[in-house]
C-alpha positions in Angstrom: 10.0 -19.6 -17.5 6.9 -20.1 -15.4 5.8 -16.9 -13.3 4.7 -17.8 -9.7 2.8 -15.1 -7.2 3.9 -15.0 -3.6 2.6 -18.6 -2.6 4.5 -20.3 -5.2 1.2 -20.9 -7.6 1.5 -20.1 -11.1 0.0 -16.6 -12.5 -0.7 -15.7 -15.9 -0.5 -12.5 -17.2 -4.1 -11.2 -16.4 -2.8 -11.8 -12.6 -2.6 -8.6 -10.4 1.0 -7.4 -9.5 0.1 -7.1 -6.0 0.1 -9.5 -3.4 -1.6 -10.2 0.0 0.3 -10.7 2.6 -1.0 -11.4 6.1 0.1 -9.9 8.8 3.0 -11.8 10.2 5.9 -11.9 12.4 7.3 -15.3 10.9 10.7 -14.8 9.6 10.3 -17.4 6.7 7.5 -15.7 5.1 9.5 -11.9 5.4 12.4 -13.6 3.9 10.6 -15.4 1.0 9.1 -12.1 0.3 12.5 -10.2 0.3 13.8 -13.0 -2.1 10.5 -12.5 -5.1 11.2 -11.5 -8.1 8.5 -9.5 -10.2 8.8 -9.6 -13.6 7.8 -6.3 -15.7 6.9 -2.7 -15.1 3.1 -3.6 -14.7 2.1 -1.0 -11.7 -1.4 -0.8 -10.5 -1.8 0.7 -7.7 -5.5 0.6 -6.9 -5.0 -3.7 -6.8 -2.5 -2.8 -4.2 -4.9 -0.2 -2.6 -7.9 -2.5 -2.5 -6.0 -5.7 -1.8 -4.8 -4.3 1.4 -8.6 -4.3 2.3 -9.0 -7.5 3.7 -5.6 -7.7 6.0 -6.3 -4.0 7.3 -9.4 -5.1 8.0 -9.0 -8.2 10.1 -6.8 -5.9 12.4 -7.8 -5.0 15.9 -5.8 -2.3 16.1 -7.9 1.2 16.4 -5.8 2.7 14.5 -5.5 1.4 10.8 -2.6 3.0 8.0 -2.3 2.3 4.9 1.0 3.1 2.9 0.8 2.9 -0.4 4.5 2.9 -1.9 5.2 2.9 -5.4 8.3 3.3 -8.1 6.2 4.7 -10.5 2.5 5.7 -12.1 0.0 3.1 -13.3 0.4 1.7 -16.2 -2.3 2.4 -19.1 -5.2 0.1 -18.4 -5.1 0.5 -14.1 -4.5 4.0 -14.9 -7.9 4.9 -16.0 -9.6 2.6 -14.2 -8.1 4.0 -10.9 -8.5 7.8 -12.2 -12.3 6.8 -12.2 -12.4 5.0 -8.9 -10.5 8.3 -7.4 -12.4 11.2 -9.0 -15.8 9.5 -9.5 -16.3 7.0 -6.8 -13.8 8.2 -4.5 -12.5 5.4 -3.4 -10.3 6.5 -0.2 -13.1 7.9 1.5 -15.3 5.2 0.9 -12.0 3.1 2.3 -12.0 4.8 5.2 -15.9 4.7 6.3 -16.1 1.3 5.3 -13.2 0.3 7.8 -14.6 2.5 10.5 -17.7 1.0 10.2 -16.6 -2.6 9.6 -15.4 -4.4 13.4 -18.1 -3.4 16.0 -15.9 -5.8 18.1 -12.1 -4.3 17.5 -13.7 -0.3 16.9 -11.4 1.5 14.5 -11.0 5.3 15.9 -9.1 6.1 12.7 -8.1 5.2 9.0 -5.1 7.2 7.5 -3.8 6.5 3.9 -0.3 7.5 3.0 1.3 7.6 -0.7 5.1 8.0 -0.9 6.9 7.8 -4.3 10.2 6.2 -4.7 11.4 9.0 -7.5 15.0 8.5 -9.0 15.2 12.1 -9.2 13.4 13.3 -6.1 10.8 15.3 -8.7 7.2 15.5 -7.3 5.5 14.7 -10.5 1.5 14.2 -11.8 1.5 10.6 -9.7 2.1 12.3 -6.2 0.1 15.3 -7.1 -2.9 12.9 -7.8 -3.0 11.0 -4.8 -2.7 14.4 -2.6 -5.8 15.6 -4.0 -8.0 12.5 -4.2 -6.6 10.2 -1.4 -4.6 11.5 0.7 -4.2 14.9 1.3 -0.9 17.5 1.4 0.1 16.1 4.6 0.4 12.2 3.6 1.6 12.2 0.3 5.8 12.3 -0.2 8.7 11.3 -2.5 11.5 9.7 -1.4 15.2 9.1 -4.0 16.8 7.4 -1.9 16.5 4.4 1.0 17.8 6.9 4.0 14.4 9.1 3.2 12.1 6.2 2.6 13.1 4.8 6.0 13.1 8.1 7.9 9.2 8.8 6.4 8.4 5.3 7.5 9.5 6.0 11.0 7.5 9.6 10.9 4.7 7.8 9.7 5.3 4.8 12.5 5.6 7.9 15.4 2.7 10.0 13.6 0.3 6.9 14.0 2.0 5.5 17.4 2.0 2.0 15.2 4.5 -1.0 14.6 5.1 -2.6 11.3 6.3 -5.9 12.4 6.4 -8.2 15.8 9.8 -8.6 16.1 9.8 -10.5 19.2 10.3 -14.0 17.6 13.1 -13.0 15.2 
């Protein structure tokens, strides 16, 4: 069985498990995304982090959030490598200057960076307590166990930072 990234093209196994998705109100590419399957436990959250760069970006809104949401910690490999981008480099505050310094154009006001964990059990474990202290502060960081709570933080997140996901005008 051949393994095929968001666009259809094929992806071997040193291929990140995130995937960049433009902003978009078309309905085709939501639904095609809603239908993927991803094969394997491979998490990595600091691809996901750093390929949301680009998209956030490109953005003219002043306001720029990024939501990082995850079923579970890194896997060995992006583990460390992340641990050292957080505690060494640290790489969300570098994220944020670098976007608030990026568009002279569209001028971003603000960068915010949220981390929610989808727990089965609801436990705030080592992964939540990590991002709190090297991304995103107490404030931004949450678990969820169920879909009711993820949506609900979505929608406190969406009023906090007066943003909307999607354009749903054209659906």
């Amino acid at each position: 069985m051949t393994i095929t990234d968001f666009a259809g093209l094929p992806r071997d196994s040193e291929s990140p498990n995130s995937y960049l998705i433009e902003l978009t109100s078309n309905a085709g590419i939501i639904s095609h995304f809603k239908e993927m399957t991803v094969l394997g436990g491979g998490t990595d959250s600091r691809s996901g982090l750093l390929r949301s760069l680009p998209v956030i970006a490109k953005g003219n809104n002043p306001k720029k959030v990024i939501i990082m949401v995850t079923d579970g910690e890194d896997s060995r490999g992006p583990k460390k490598l992340a641990t050292a981008l957080h505690k060494e480099y640290h790489i969300c505050k570098r994220i944020k200057e670098g976007l608030l310094n990026h568009n002279k154009i569209h001028k971003t006001v603000g960068v915010d960076i949220f981390f929610i964990s989808l727990a089965k059990n609801g436990i705030d474990g080592d992964n939540v307590k990590f991002w709190r202290e090297f991304c995103v502060g107490d404030d931004n960081a949450f678990v969820v166990s169920d879909y009711l709570s993820l949506v609900n933080i979505l929608a406190k997140i969406s009023k906090k930072e007066k943003i909307n996901f999607i354009d749903k005008s054209g659906f």
